[in-house]
N, C-alpha and C positions, 0 to 999 in steps of 0.2 A: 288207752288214751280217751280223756274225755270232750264233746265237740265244745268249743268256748262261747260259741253261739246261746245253744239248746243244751247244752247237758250231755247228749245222750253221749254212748260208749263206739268210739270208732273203732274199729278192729284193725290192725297194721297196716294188712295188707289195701286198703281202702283210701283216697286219695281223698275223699271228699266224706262231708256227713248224709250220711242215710236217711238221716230226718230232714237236716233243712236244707242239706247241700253246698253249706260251706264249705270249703277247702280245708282237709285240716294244715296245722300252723307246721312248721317245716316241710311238707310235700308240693310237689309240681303241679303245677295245675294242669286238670286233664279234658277230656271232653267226656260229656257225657250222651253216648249215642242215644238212651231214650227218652232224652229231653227233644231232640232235633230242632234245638230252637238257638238261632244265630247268635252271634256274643254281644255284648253290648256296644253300642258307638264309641270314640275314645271321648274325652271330654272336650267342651265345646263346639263337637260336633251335633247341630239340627236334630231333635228328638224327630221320632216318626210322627206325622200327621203333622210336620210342619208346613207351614205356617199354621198355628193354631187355628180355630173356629172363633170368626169375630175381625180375625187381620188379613187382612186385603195380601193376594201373594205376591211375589217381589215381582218389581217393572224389569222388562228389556234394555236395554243400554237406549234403542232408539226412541222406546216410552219417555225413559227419565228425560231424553235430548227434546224431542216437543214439548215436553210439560215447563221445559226451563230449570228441570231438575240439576242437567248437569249442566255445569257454565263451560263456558269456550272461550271467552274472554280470558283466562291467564294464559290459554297456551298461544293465543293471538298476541299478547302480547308480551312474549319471549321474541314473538318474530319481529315486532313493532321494535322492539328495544334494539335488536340486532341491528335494524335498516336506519333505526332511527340514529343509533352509534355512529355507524358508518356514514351517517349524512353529514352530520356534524364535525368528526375527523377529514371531513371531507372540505368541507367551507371553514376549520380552520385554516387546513392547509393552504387553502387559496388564497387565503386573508393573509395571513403571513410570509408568503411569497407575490402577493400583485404590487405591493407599494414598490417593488424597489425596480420599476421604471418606471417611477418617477422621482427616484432618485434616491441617495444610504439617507437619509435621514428619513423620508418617509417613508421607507423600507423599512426603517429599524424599529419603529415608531408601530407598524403596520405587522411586521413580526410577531414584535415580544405582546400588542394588544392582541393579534388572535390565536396566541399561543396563551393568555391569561385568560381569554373569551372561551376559548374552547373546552379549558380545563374547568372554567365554570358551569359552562355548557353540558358538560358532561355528566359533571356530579347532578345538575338539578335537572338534568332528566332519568338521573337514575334513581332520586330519588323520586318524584312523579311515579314511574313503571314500578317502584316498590309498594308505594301508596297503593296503586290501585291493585299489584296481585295482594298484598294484606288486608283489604276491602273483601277480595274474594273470596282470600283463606278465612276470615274471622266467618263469612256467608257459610261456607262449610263445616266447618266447627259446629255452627248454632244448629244448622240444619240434622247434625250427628247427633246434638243433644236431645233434639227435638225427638229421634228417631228412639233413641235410648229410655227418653221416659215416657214414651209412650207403650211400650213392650212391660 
């Protein structure tokens, strides 16, 4: 058999080429102890002497956190949305139960507006909290792009 690489003549018994160390084509691949030299990374993984010469090496979590790198603002406001929900489920409910001592018609009057109050209330603070974590998302994206063609 001949190596498909270089040519030369592999012998059967031989897993790989003699000359350039190919593998030949149906056999296992094996190791070769006088090479002693490690296998390759699989792909995607960091070549050695990463980060190359010229690029500054990667920050610490708390680096990125002082420089303003990472934001903290979205997850601040998953909790803001939360309290801010419940405030407002909160002062419907009251809205809609305070009118009626002073009597069913301002009760009812007092009801069904903070039960329409609140369902407004609701939506347009969810969208506000959406606006602004998509403010943050689009900051991250840009910042990855930014990262991307600079490499």
């Amino acid at each position: 058999m001949y190596c498909s690489n270089c040519g030369t003549n592999i012998p059967e018994d031989v897993a790989a080429c003699p000359s350039c160390n190919k593998p030949r084509e149906g056999a296992a691949p094996s190791v070769d102890a006088t090479q002693n030299t490690p296998p390759p990374p699989p792909p995607g993984y960091p070549p050695a002497g990463y980060p190359p010469p010229g690029y500054p090496a990667p920050k610490s979590g708390f680096t990125k956190f002082i420089n303003f790198e990472t934001m903290i603002t979205p997850m601040i406001m998953k909790i803001v949305y939360l309290v801010g929900t419940g405030l407002i489920i909160l002062g419907t409910l009251i809205t809609m139960f305070s009118g009626f001592a002073l009597g069913a018609a301002a009760g009812m009057m007092g009801f069904f507006g903070g039960l329409i109050g609140g369902a407004i209330g609701l939506v347009f603070f969810r969208v506000f909290c959406e606006s602004l974590i998509l403010f943050f998302s689009v900051h991250k994206e840009l910042t990855q792009i930014n990262k991307n063609t600079k490499k």
